[in-house]
C-alpha positions as CSV (number, residue, x, y, z in Angstrom):
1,X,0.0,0.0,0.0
2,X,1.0,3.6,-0.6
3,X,0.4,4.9,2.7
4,X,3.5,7.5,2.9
5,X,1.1,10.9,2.1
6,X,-1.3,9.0,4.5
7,X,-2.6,11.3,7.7
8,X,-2.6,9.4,10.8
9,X,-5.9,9.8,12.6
10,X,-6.3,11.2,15.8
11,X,-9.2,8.1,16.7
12,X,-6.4,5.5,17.7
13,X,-6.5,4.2,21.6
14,X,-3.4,2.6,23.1
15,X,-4.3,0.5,26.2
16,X,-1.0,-2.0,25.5
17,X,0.8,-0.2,28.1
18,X,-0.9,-1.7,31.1
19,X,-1.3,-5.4,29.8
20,X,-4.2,-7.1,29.8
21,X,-7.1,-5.9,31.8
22,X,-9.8,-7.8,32.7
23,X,-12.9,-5.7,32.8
24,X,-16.5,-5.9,31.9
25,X,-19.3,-7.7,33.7
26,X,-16.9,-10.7,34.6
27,X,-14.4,-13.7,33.4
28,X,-14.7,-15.4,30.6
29,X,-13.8,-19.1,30.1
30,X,-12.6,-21.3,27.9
31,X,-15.3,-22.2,26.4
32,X,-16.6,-19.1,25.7
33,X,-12.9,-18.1,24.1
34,X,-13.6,-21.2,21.7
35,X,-17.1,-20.4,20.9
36,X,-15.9,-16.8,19.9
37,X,-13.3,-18.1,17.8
38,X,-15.6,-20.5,15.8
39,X,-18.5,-17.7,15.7
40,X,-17.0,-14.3,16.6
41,X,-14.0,-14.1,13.8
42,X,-14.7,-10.5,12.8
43,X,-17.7,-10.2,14.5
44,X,-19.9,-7.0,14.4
45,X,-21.0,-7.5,18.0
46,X,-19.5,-9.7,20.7
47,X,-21.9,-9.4,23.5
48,X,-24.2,-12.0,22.2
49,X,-21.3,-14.5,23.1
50,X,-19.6,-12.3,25.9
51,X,-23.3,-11.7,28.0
52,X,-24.5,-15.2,28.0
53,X,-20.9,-16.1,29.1
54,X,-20.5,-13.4,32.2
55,X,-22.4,-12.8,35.2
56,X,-23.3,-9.8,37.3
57,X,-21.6,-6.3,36.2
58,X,-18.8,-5.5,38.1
59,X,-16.6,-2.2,38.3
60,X,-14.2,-2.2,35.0
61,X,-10.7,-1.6,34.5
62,X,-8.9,-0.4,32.0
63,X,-5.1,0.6,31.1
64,X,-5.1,4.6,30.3
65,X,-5.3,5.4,26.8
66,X,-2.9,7.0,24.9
67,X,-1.6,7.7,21.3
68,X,1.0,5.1,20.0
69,X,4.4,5.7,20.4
70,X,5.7,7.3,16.8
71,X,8.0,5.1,16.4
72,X,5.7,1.8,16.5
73,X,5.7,1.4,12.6
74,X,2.7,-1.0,13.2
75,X,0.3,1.1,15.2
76,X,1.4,4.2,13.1
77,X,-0.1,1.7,9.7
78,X,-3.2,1.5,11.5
79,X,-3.3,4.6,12.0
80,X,-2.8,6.0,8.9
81,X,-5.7,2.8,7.7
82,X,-7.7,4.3,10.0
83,X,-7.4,7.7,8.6
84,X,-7.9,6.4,5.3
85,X,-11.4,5.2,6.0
86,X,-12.0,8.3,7.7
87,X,-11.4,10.2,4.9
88,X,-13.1,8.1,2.3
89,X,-16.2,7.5,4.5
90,X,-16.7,10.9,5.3
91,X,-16.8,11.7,1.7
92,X,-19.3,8.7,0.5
93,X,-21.4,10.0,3.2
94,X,-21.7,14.0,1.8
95,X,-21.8,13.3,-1.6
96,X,-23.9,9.9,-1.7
97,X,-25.9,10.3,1.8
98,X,-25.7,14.3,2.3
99,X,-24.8,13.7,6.1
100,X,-21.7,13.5,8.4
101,X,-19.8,11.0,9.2
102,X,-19.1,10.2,12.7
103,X,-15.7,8.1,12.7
104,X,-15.3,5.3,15.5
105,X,-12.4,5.2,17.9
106,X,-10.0,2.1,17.3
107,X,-8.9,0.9,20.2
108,X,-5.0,-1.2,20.7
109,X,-4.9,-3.7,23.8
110,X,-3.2,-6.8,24.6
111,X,-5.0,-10.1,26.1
112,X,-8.6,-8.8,26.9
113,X,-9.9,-5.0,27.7
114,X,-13.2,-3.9,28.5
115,X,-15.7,-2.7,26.1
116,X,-19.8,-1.7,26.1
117,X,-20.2,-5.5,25.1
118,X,-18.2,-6.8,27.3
119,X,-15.0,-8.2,28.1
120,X,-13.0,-8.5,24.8
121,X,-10.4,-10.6,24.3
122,X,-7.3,-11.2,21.8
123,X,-8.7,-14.8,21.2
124,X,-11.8,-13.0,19.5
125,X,-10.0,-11.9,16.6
126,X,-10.6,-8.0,16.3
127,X,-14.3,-6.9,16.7
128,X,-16.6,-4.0,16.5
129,X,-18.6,-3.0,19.6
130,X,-21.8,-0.7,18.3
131,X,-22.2,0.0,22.3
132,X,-19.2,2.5,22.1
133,X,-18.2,2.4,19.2
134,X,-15.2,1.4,19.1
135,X,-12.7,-1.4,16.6
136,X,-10.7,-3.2,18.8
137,X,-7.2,-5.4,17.9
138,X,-5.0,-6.6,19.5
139,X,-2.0,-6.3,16.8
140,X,-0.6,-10.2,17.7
141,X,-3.4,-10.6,15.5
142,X,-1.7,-9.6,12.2
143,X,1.0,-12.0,12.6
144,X,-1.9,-14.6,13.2
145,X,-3.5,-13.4,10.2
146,X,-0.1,-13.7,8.2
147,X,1.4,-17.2,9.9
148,X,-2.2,-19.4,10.7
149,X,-4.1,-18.2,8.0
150,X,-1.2,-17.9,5.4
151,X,-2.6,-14.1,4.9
152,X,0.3,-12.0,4.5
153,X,0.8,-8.6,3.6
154,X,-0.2,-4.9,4.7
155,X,-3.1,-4.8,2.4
156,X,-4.5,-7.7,3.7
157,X,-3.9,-5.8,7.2
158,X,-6.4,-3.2,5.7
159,X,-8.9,-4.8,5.3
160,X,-9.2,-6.6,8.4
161,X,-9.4,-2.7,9.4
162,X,-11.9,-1.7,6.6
163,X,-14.0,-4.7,7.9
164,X,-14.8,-3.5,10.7
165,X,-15.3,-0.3,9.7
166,X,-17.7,-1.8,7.8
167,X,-19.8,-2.3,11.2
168,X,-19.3,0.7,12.4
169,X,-21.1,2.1,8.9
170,X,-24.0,-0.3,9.4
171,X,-24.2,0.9,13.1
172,X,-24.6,4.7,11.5
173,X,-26.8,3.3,8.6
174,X,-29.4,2.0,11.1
175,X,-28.6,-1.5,9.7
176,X,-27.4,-3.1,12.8
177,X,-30.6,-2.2,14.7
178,X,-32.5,-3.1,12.4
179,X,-30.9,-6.6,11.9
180,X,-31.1,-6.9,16.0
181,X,-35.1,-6.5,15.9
182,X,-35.2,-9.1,13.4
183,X,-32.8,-11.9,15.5
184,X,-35.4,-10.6,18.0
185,X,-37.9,-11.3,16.4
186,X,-36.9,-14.1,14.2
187,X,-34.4,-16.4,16.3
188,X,-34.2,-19.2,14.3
189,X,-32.6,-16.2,11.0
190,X,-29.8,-15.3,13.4
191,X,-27.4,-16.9,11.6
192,X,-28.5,-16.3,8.2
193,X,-28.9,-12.0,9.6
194,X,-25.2,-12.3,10.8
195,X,-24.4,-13.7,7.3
196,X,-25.8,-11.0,5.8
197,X,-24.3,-8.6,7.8
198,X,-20.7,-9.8,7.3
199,X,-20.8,-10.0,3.6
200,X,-22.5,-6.6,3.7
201,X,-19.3,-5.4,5.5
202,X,-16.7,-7.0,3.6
203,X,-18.4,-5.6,0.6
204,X,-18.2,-2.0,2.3
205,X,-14.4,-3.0,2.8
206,X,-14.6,-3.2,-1.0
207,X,-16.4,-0.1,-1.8
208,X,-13.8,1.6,0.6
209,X,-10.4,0.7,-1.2
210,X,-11.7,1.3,-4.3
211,X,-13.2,5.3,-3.2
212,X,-9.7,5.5,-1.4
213,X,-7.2,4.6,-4.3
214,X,-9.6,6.8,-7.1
215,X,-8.9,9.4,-4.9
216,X,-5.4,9.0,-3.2
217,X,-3.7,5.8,-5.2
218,X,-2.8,3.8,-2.8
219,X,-3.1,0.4,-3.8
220,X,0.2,-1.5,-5.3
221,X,0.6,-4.2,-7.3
222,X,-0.6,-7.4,-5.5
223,X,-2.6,-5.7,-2.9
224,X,-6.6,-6.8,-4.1
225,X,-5.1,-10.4,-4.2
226,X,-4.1,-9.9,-0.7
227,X,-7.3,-8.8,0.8
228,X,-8.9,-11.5,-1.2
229,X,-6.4,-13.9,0.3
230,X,-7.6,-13.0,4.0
231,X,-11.5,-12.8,2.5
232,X,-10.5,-16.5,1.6
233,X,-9.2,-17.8,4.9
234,X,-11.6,-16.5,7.3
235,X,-14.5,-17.7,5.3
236,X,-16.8,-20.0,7.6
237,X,-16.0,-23.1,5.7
238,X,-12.6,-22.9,6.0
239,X,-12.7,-21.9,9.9
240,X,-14.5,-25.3,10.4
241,X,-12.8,-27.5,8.5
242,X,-9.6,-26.8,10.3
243,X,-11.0,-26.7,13.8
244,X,-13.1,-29.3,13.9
245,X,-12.7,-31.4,10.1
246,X,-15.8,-30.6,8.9
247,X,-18.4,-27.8,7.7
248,X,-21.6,-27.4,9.2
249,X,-23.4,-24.4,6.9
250,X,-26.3,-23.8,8.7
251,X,-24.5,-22.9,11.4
252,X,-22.4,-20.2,9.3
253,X,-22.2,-16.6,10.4
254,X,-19.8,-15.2,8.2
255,X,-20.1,-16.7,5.2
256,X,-18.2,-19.2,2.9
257,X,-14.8,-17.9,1.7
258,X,-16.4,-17.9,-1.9
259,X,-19.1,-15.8,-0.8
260,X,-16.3,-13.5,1.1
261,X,-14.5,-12.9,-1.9
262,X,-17.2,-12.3,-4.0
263,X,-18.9,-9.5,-1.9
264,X,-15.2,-7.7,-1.7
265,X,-14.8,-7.8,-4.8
266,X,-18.5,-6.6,-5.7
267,X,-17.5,-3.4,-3.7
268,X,-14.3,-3.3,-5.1
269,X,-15.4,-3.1,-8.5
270,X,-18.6,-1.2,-8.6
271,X,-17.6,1.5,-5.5
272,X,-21.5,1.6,-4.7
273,X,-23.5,1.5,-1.7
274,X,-26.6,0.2,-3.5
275,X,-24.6,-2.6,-4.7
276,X,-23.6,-3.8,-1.4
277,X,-27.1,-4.0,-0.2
278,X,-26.9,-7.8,1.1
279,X,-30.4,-8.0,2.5
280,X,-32.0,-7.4,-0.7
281,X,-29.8,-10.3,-2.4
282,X,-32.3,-13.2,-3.6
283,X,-28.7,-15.5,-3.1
284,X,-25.4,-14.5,-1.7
């Protein structure tokens, strides 16, 4: 990516500095760490796992938070991601939407930090929290992305970012509310909703990096096949057939990594909101 004329945003948390903090309404177990890993990989809201898991609120705690330290070339790339989306988002939404955008905060911790939804942990993967929100990653996750799911590359980096910024657009767009009523009102759909509402997101990841390069160039050689490389490995499909041998689709919410790809690259290549409308898909 061609992130050197790249603003760093001012949105970026750093709770590393403390170490974990356990926080939230309570501990979480094992079990609850392997549900989120099966379920929760990029998740738009952790606190259906996390508040089933934990008990009675408690008081939180939480490292302070400060900027990154200038010379962590890491956090600074996140930054400057995060900037990009900022940027590109704020311009979709005045001249296709004729309204502000409100940016999220993206938050850097280690092991587990509290959040609106709960205790979040590294195990999760990064998530979005609509309660505050807020993106949080713990950046262990990146080498995870590059060494487990054979992912590498900054681009692909991205658009773990762009992701869930993706959420964080559906939580302005009304979307995830609406989607919550109908779980509510439509359990047995849950998993088919969250479907929709990932591939709607990694479409919006699409949409993003192809406003952001039209405007600012800043994709290189190689970097689509990246972010189509990560789109790949944390499809549903493969997530289960490495952790437990087998695919079980009806119990998908992510989608396959077909299905992944295909939304990314439908933002990708058309740069439209109305295109990434997943919930008015007859098939995904």
């Amino acid at each position: 990516m061609r992130l050197d004329d790249s603003r760093e945003s001012d949105n970026v948390e750093d709770r590393r500095a403390g170490g974990p903090r356990i926080g939230g309404r309570g501990t979480i177990g094992i079990g609850t760490i392997v549900l989120a890993l099966v379920a929760m990989y990029f998740g738009v809201d952790p606190s259906v796992v996390l508040q089933m898991a934990e008990g009675p609120p408690v008081q939180q705690q939480q490292a302070p938070a400060t900027r990154p330290p200038a010379n962590d070339k890491q956090a600074v790339f996140v930054s400057k991601v995060l900037g990009e989306t900022e940027d590109t988002w704020s311009a979709i939404f005045q001249k296709d939407l004729n309204r502000q955008y409100v940016p999220p905060k993206l938050v850097l911790f280690r092991g587990a930090t509290p959040t609106a939804c709960g205790t979040g942990q590294s195990a999760m993967g990064p998530f979005y929290c609509p309660g505050d929100s807020k993106v949080y990653i713990d950046l262990a996750f990146f080498d995870e992305l590059q060494n487990r799911f054979k992912a590498p590359g900054d681009f692909a980096q991205a658009y773990v970012i762009a992701h869930e910024v993706g959420h964080h657009v559906q939580h302005l767009l009304g979307i995830s509310d609406q989607v919550d009523n109908l779980r509510r009102r439509n359990p047995s759909q849950a998993n088919a909703l969250s479907v929709r509402m990932e591939l709607q997101a990694d479409c919006f990841a699409g949409l993003w990096a192809q406003r952001a390069n039209a405007a600012r160039n800043i994709l290189e050689s190689g970097d689509v096949e990246e972010a189509l490389a990560a789109a790949t490995a944390i499809g549903d499909d493969r997530l289960q057939k490495q952790g437990q041998g087998y695919v079980v689709p009806d119990t998908f919410t992510h989608g396959s990594s077909e299905q992944r790809v295909r939304w990314f690259k439908r933002g990708l290549e058309s740069g439209s909101l109305k295109q990434c409308d997943t919930f008015a898909a007859s098939s995904l």
